[in-house]
C-alpha positions in Angstrom: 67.2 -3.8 53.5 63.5 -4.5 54.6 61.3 -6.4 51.5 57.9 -5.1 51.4 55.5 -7.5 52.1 53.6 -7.1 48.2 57.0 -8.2 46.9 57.5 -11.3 48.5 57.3 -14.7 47.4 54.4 -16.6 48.7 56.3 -19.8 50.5 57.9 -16.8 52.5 54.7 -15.0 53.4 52.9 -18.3 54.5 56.2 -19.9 56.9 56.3 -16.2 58.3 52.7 -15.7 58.8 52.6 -19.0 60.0 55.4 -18.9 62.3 54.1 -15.6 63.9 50.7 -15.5 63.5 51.0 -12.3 61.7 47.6 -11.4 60.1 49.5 -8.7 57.4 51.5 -11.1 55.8 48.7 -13.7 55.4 46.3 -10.8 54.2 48.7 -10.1 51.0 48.8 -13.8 50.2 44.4 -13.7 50.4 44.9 -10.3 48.1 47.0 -11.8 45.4 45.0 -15.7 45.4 41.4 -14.2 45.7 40.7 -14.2 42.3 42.0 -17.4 41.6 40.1 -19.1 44.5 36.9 -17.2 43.7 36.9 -17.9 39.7 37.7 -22.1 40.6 34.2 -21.8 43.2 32.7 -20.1 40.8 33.1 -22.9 37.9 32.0 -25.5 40.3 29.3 -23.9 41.8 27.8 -21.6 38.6 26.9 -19.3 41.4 28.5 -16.4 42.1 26.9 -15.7 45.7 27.9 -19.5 46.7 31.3 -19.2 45.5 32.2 -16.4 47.2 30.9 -17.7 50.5 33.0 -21.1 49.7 35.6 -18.4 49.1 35.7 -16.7 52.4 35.8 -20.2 54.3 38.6 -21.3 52.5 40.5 -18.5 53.6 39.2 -18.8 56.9 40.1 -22.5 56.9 43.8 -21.8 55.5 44.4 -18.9 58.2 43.5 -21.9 61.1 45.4 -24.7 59.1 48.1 -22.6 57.7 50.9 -23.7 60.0 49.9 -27.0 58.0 51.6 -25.2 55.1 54.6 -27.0 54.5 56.2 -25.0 51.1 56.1 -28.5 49.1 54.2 -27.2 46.8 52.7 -23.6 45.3 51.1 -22.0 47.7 48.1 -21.4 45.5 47.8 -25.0 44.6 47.5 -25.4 48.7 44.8 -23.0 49.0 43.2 -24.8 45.7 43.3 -27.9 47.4 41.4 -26.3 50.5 38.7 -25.0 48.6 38.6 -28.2 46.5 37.9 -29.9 49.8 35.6 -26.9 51.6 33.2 -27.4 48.0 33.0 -30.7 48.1 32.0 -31.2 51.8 29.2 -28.3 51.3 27.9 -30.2 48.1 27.8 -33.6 49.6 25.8 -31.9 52.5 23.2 -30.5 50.8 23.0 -32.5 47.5 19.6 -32.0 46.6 19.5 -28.1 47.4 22.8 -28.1 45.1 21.2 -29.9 42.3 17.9 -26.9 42.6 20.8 -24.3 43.1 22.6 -25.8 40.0 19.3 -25.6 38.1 18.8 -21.6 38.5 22.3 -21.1 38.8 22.7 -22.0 34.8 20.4 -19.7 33.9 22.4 -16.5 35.9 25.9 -17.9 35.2 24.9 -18.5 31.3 23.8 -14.3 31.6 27.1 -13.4 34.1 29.1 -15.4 31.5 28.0 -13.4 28.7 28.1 -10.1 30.1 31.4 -10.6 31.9 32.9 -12.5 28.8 36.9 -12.4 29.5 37.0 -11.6 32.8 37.6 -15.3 33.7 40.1 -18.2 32.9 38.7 -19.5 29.5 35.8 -17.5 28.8 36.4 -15.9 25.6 37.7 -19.0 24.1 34.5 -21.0 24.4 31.4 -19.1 24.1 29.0 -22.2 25.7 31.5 -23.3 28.0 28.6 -23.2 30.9 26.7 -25.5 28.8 29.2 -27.6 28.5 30.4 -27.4 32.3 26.4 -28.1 33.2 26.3 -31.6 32.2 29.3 -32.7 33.7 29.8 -34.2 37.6 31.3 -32.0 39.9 34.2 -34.1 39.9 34.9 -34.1 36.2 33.6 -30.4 35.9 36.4 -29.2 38.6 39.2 -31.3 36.9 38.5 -30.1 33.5 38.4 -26.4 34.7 41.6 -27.2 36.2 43.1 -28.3 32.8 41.7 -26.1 30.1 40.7 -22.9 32.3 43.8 -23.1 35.1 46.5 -24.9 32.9 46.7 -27.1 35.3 49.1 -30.6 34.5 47.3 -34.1 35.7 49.5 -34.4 39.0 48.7 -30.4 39.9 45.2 -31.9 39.6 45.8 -34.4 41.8 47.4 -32.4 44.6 44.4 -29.9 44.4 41.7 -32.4 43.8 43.1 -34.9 46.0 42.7 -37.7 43.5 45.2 -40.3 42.2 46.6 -38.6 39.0 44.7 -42.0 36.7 41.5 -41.0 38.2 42.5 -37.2 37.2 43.1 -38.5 33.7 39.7 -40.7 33.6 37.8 -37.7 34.4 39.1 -35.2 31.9 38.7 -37.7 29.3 34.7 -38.6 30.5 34.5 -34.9 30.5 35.4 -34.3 27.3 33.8 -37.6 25.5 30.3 -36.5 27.3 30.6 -32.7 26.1 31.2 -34.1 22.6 28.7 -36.7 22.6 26.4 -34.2 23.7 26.7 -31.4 21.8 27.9 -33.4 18.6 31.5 -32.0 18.8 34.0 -33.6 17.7 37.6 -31.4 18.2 37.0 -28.8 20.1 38.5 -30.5 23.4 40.3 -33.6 21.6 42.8 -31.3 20.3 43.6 -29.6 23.5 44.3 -32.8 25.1 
């Protein structure tokens, strides 16, 4: 009895995809994580356009690296981790450009936001959440989206982010102590964690 491809686990799609080079397999895996990849870029970034450019290299970078894929861990966590690493690299390199990109990106992400309310992780459960993702660094921004919009746990953080789990923790809770200092809050992300 043949299992479809769509109704495979992921480990199994990678190591086969991997181990023949077969571009099917690997095309249902990029399918089913697209969304996920996309919606992470698109916290970092707060532009759409960006993010999905980040996007299409991570895939293009896990397709060359994926006989790197060893099944240790989810595979989306893997493919996290690469576009972790792809955003990062393309920030550092044009720093400046990102921080005038981050600047009229606010303004669009604050009106997709709106407009698209629910559509990703966390949005209808904090109506200002790209104010509050605005005055973070990337770093913290990208582990706090991890936690509160992905569910993420400290060491999944860590895997994806690269980071030793303490310096996970430190930047969820500079996150969180910045966003209430700034907006003079004082539970909204103290109760969550």
């Amino acid at each position: 009895m043949h299992i479809a491809a769509a109704d495979q686990h992921d480990d199994v799609l990678a190591l086969r995809a991997a181990g023949s080079g077969n571009a099917g397999d690997f095309e249902v895996l990029v399918r089913r994580h697209q969304s996920r990849v996309r919606g992470y870029l698109r916290y970092l970034t707060r532009d759409p356009a960006w993010a999905d450019d980040l996007a299409q290299d991570t895939f293009l970078r896990a397709w060359n690296k994926l006989h790197t894929y060893s099944a240790s861990g989810p595979f989306v966590a893997w493919l996290l981790r690469i576009a972790h690493h792809i955003f990062l690299r393309a920030w550092s390199k044009s720093r400046r450009e990102a921080e005038k990109r981050e600047q009229m990106a606010a303004q669009a992400w604050s009106e997709m936001h709106s407009q698209a309310s629910g559509n990703t992780p966390g949005a209808g459960e904090w109506p200002d959440l790209d104010r509050y993702l605005a005055i973070l660094s990337v770093h913290e921004r990208a582990a706090l989206v991890l936690a509160y919009a992905y569910g993420y746990s400290h060491s999944e953080i860590s895997d994806v982010s690269g980071v030793p789990v303490g310096t996970v923790k430190s930047h969820i809770h500079r996150a969180k102590s910045k966003i209430c200092t700034h907006f003079k809050l004082q539970e909204v992300l103290h109760a969550r964690g």
